[in-house]
MMTF fields as JSON, N, C-alpha, C and O atoms, coordinates in Angstrom:
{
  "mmtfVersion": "1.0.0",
  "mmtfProducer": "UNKNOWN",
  "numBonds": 363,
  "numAtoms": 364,
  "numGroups": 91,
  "numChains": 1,
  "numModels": 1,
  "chainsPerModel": [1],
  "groupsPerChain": [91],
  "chainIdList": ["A"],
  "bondAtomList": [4, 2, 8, 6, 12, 10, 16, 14, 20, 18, 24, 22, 28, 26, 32, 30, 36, 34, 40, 38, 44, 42, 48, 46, 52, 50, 56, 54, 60, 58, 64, 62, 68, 66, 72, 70, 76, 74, 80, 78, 84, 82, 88, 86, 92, 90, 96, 94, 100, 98, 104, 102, 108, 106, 112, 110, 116, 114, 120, 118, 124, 122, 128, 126, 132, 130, 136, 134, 140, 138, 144, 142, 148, 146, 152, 150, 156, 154, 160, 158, 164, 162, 168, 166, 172, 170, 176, 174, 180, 178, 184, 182, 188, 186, 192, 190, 196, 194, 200, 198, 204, 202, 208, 206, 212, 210, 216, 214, 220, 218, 224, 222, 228, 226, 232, 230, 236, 234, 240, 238, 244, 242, 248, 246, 252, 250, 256, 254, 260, 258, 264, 262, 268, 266, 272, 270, 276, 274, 280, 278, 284, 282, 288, 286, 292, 290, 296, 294, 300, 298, 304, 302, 308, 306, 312, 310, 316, 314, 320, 318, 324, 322, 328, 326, 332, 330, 336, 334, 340, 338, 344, 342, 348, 346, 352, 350, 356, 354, 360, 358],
  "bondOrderList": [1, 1, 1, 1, 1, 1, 1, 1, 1, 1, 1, 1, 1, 1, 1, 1, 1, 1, 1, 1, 1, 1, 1, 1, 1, 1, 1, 1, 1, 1, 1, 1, 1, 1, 1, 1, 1, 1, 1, 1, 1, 1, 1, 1, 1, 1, 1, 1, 1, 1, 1, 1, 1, 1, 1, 1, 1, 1, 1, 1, 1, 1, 1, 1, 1, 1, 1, 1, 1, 1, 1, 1, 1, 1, 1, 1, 1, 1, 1, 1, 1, 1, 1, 1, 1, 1, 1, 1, 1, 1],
  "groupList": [{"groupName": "UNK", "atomNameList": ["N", "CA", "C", "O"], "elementList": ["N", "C", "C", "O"], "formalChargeList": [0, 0, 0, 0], "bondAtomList": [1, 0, 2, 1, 3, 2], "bondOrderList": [1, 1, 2], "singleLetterCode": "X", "chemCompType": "L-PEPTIDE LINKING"}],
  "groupTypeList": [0, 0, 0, 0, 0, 0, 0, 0, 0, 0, 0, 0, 0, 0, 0, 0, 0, 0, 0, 0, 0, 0, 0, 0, 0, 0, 0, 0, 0, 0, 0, 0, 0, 0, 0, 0, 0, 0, 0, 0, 0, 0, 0, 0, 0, 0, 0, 0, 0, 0, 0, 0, 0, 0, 0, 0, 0, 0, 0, 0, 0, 0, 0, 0, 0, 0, 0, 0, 0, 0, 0, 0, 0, 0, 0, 0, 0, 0, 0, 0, 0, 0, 0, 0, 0, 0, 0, 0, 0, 0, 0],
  "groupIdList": [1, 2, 3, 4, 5, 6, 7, 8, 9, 10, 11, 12, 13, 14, 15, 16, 17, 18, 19, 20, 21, 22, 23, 24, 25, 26, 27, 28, 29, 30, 31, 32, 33, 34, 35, 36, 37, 38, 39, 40, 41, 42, 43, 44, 45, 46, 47, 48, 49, 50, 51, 52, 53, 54, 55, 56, 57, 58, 59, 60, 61, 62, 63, 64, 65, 66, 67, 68, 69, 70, 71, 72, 73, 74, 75, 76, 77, 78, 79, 80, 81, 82, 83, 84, 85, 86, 87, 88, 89, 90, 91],
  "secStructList": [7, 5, 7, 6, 6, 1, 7, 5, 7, 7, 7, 1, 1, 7, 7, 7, 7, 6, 6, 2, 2, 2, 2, 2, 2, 2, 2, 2, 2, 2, 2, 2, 2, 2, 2, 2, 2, 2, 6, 6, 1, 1, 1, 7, 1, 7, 3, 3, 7, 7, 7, 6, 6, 2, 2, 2, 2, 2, 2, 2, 2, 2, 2, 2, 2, 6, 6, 6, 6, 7, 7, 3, 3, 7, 7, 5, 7, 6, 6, 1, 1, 7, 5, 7, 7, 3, 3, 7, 7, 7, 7],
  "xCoordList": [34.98, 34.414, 33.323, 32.344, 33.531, 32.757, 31.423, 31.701, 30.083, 29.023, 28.848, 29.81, 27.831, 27.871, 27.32, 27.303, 26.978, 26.582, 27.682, 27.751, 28.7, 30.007, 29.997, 30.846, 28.595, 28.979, 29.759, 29.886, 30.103, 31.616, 30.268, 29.326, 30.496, 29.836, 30.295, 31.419, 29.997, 30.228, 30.286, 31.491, 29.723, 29.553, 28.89, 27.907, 29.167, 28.611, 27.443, 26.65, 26.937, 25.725, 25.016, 25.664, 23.442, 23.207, 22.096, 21.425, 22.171, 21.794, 19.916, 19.347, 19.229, 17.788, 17.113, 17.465, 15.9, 14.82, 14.242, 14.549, 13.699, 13.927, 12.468, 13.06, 11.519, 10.412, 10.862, 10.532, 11.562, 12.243, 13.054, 13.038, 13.845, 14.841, 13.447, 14.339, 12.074, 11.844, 10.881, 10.974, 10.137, 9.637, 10.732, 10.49, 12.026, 13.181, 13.247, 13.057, 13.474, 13.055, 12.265, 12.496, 10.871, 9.316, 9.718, 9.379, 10.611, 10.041, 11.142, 11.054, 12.185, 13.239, 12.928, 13.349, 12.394, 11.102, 10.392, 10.52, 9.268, 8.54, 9.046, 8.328, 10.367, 10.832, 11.516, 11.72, 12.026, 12.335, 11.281, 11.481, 10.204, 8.982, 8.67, 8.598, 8.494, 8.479, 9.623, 9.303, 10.432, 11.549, 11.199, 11.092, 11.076, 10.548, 9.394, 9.308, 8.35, 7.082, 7.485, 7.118, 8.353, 8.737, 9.455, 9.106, 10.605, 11.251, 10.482, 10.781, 9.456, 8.696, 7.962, 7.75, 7.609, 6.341, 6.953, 6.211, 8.114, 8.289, 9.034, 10.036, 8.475, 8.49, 10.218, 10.606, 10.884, 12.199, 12.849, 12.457, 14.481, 15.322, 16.034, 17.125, 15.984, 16.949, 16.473, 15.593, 17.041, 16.71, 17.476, 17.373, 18.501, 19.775, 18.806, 18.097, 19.02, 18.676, 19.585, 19.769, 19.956, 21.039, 19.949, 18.979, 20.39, 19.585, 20.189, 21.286, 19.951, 20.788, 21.169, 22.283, 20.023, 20.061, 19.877, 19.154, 20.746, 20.476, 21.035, 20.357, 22.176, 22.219, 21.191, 20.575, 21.139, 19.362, 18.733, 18.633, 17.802, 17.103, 17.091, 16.214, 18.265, 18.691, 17.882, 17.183, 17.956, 17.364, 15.875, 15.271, 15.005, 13.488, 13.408, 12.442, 14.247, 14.136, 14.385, 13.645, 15.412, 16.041, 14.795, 14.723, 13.798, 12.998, 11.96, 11.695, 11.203, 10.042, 10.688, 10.0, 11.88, 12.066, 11.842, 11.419, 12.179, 12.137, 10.869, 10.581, 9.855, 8.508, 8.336, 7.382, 8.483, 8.257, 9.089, 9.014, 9.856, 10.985, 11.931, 12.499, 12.232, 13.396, 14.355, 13.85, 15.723, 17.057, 16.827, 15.983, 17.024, 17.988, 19.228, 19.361, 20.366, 21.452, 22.24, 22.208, 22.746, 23.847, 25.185, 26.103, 25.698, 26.439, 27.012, 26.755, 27.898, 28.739, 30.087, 31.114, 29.478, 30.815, 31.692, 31.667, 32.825, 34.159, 34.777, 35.687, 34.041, 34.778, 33.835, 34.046, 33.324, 32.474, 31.696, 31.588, 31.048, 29.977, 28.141, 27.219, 28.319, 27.054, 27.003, 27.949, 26.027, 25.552, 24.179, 23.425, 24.119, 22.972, 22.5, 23.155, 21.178, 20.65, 20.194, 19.434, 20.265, 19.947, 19.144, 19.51, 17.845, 16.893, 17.164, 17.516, 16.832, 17.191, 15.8, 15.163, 15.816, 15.343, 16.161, 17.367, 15.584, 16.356, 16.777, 16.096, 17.955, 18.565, 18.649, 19.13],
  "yCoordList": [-52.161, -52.071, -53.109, -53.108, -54.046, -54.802, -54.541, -54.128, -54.969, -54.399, -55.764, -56.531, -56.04, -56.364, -57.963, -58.97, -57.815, -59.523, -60.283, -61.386, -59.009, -59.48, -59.402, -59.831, -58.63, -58.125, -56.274, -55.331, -56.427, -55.139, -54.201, -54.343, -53.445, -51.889, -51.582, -52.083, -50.726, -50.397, -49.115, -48.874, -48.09, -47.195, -46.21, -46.75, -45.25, -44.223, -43.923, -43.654, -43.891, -43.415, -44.929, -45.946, -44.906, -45.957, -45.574, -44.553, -46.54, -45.982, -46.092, -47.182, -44.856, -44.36, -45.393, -45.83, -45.467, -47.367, -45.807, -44.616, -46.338, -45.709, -44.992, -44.616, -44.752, -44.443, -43.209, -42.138, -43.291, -42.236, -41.06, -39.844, -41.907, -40.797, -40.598, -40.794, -40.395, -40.248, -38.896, -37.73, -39.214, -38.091, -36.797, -35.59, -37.517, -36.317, -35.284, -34.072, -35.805, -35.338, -34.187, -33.198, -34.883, -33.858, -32.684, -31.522, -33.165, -32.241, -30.964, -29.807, -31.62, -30.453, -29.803, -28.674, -30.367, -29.739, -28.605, -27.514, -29.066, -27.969, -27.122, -26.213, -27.211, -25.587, -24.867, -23.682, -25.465, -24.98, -23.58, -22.371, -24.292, -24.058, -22.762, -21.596, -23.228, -21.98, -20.77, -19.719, -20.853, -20.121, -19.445, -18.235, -20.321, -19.286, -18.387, -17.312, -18.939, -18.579, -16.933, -15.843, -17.178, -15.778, -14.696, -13.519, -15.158, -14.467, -13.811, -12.892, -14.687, -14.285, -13.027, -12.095, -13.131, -12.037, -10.997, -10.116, -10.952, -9.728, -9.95, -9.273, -11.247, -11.188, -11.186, -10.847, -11.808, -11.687, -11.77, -12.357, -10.765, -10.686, -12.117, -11.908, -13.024, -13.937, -15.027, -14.857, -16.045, -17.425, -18.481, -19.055, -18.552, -19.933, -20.836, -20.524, -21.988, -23.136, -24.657, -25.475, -24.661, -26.252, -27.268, -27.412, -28.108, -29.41, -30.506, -30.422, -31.075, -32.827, -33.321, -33.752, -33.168, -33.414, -32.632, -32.794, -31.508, -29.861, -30.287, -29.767, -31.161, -31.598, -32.141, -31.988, -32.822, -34.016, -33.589, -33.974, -32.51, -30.936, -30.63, -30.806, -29.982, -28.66, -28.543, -27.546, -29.401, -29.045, -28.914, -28.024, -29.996, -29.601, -28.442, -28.449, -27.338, -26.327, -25.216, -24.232, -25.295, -24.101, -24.532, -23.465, -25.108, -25.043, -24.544, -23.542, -24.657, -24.324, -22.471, -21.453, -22.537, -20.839, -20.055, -18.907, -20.753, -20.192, -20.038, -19.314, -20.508, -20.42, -19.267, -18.632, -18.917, -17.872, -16.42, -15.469, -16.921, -15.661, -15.167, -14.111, -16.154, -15.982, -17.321, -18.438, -17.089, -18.171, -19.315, -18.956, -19.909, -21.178, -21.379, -21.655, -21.254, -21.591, -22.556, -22.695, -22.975, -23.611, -23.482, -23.565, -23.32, -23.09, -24.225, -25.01, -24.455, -26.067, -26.057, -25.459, -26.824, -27.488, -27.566, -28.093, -27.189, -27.434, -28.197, -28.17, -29.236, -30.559, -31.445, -32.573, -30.907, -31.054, -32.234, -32.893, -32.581, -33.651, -33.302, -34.003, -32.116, -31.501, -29.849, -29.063, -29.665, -27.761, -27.362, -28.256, -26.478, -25.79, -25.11, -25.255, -24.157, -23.761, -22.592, -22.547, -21.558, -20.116, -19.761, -19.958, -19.148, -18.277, -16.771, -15.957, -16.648, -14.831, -14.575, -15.334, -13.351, -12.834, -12.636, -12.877, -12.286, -12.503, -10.93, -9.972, -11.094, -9.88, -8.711, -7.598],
  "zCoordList": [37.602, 38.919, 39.035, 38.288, 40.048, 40.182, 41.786, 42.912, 41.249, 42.147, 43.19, 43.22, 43.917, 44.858, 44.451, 45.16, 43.342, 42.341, 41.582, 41.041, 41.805, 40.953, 39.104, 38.323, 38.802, 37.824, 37.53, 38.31, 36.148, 35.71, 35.453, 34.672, 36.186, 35.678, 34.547, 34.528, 32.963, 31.702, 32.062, 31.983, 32.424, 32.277, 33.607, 34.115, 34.056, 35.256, 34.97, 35.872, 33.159, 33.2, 33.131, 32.886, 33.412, 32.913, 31.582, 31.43, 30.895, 29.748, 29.827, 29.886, 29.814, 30.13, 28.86, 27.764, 29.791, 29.143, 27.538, 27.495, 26.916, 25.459, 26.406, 27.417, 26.547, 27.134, 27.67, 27.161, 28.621, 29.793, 28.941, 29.135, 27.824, 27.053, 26.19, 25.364, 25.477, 24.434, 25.389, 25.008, 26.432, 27.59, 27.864, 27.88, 28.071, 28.365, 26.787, 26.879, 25.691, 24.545, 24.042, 23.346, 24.889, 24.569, 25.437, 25.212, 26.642, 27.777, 27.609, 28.019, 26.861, 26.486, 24.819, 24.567, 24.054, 23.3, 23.557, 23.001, 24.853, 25.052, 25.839, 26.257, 26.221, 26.787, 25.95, 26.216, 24.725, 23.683, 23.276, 23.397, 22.794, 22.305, 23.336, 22.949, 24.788, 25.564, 25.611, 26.166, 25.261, 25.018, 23.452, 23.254, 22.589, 20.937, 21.088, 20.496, 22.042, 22.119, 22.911, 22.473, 24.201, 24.781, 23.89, 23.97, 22.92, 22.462, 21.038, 20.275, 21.1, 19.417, 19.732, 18.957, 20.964, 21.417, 22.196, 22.63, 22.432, 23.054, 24.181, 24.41, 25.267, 26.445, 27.365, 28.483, 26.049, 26.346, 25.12, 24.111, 25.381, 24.35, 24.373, 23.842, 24.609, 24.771, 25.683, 26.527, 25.489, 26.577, 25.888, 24.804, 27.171, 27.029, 27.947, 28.904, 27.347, 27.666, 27.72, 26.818, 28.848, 29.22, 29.134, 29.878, 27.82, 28.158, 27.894, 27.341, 28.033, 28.284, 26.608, 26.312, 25.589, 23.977, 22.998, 22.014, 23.36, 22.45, 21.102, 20.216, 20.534, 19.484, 18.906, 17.852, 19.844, 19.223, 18.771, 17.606, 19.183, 19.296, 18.367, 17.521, 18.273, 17.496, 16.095, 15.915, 15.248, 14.086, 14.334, 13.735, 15.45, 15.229, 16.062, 16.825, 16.127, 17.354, 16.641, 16.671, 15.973, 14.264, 13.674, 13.063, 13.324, 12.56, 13.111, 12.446, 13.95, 14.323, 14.796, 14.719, 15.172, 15.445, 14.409, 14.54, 12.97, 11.593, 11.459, 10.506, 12.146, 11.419, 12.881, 12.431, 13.617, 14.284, 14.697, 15.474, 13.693, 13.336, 13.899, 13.62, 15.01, 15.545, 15.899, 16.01, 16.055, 15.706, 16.662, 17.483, 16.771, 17.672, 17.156, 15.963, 18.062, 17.967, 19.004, 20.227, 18.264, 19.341, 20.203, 19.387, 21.459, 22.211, 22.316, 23.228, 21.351, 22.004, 23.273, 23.595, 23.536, 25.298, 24.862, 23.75, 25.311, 25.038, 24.533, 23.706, 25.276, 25.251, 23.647, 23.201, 23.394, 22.218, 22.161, 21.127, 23.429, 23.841, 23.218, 22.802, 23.421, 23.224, 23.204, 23.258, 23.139, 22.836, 24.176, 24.557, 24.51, 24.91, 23.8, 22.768, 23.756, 23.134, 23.21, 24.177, 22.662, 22.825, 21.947, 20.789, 22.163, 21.559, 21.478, 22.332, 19.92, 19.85, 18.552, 17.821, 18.759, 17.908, 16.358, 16.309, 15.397, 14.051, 13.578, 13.213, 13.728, 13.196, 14.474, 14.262]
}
């Protein structure tokens, strides 16, 4: 597909300036974090979370849940592009 300069489009997405993806990161981080923080204390049994880099995630998210005693897991897409993320309590 050619744009209006006559250059080929690569791709539908365009690929985010490293700045923009490293902010999207923190910011799906700290709802992580808000999600362990609810489920650690009581405030909820559970919290699914859709985010754009739940693979990415996933391990600094299983870890910090481990230090507050409850899971992060992963919900992978079908199509096996990526996972959402679910907070539970342990056991």
């Amino acid at each position: 597909m050619a744009d209006d300069a006559g250059l080929v489009a690569t791709s539908s997405h365009p690929t985010p300036h490293p700045i923009e993806h490293q902010k999207r990161l923190e910011h799906e981080l700290d709802l992580v974090e808000g999600a362990i923080a609810m489920v650690s204390h009581g405030d909820a049994s559970r919290v699914s979370l859709v985010v754009a880099n739940g693979a990415l995630i996933l391990p600094i998210a299983q870890a910090s849940g481990r230090q507050w005693g409850v899971i992060v897991r992963a919900v992978w897409h079908p199509d096996g592009a990526g996972c959402d993320l679910v907070v539970e309590p342990i056991g």
